[in-house]
C-alpha positions as CSV (number, residue, x, y, z in Angstrom):
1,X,2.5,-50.6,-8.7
2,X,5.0,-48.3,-7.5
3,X,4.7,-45.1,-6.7
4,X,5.8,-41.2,-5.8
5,X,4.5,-39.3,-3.0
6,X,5.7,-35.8,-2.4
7,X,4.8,-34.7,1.4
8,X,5.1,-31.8,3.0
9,X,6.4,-31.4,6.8
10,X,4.9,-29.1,9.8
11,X,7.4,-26.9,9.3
12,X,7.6,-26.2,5.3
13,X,9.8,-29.1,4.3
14,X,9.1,-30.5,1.6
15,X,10.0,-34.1,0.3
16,X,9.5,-37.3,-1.8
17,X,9.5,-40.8,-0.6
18,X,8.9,-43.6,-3.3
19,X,6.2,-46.0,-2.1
20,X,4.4,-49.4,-3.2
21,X,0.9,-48.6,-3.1
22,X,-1.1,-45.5,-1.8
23,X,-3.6,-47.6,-0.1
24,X,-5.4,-45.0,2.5
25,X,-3.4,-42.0,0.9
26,X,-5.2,-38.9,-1.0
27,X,-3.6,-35.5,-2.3
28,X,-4.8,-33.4,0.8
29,X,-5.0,-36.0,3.4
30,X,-2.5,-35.3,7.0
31,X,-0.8,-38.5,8.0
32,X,-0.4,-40.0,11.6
33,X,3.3,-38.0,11.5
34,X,2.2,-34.6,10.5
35,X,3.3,-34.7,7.0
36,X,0.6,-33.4,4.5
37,X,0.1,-35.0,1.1
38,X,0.5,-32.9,-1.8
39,X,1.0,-35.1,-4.7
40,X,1.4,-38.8,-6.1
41,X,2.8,-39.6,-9.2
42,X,2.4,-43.7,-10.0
43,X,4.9,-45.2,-12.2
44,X,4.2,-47.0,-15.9
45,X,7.0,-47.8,-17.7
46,X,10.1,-45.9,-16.9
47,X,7.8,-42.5,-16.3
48,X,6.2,-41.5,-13.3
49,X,2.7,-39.6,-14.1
50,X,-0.3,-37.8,-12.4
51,X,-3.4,-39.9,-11.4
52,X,-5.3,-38.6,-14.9
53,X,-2.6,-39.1,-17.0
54,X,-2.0,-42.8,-15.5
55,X,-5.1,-44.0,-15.8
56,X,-5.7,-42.2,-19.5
57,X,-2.7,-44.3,-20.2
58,X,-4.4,-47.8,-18.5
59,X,-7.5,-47.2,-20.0
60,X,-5.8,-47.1,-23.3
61,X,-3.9,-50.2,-22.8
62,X,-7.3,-51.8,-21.9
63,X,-8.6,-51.4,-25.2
64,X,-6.1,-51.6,-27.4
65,X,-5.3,-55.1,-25.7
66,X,-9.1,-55.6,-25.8
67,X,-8.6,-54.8,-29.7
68,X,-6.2,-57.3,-30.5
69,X,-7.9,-60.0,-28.1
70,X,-10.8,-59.5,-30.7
71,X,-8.4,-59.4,-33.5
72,X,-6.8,-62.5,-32.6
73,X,-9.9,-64.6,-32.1
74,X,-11.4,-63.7,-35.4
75,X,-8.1,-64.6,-37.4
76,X,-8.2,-67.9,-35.6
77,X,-12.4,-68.7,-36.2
78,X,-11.8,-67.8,-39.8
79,X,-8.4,-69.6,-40.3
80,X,-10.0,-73.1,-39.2
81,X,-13.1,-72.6,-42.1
């Protein structure tokens, strides 16, 4: 999963830096550098989106694949009768 961070320097700077994972990273949190966190935005699709809006978006996915996994395997019971 990749990912967006925007930080924001000791003295007022601010900037982004794309990442790989946010392991150990919160919106709030000071790293070892100085730099303060002030958002992340993770990436699904071509979009980057807040940490609501992406996981609305997983969650979703979950059960609509859930849905047709269901879907499937009742076409395929019944087929075979």
């Amino acid at each position: 999963m990749s990912c967006i961070i925007t930080y924001q320097k000791s003295n007022g700077d601010i900037f982004y830096r794309p990442g790989k994972s946010t392991y150990g990273k919160k919106v709030g949190d000071e790293t070892s550098m100085g730099w303060k966190v002030l958002d992340i935005h993770y990436k699904y699709g071509d979009n980057y989106y807040c940490y609501n809006d992406f996981h609305k978006i997983i969650r979703k996915n979950k059960q609509t694949m859930k849905q047709k996994i269901a879907n499937y395997l009742c076409n395929k019971l019944y087929k075979y009768r």
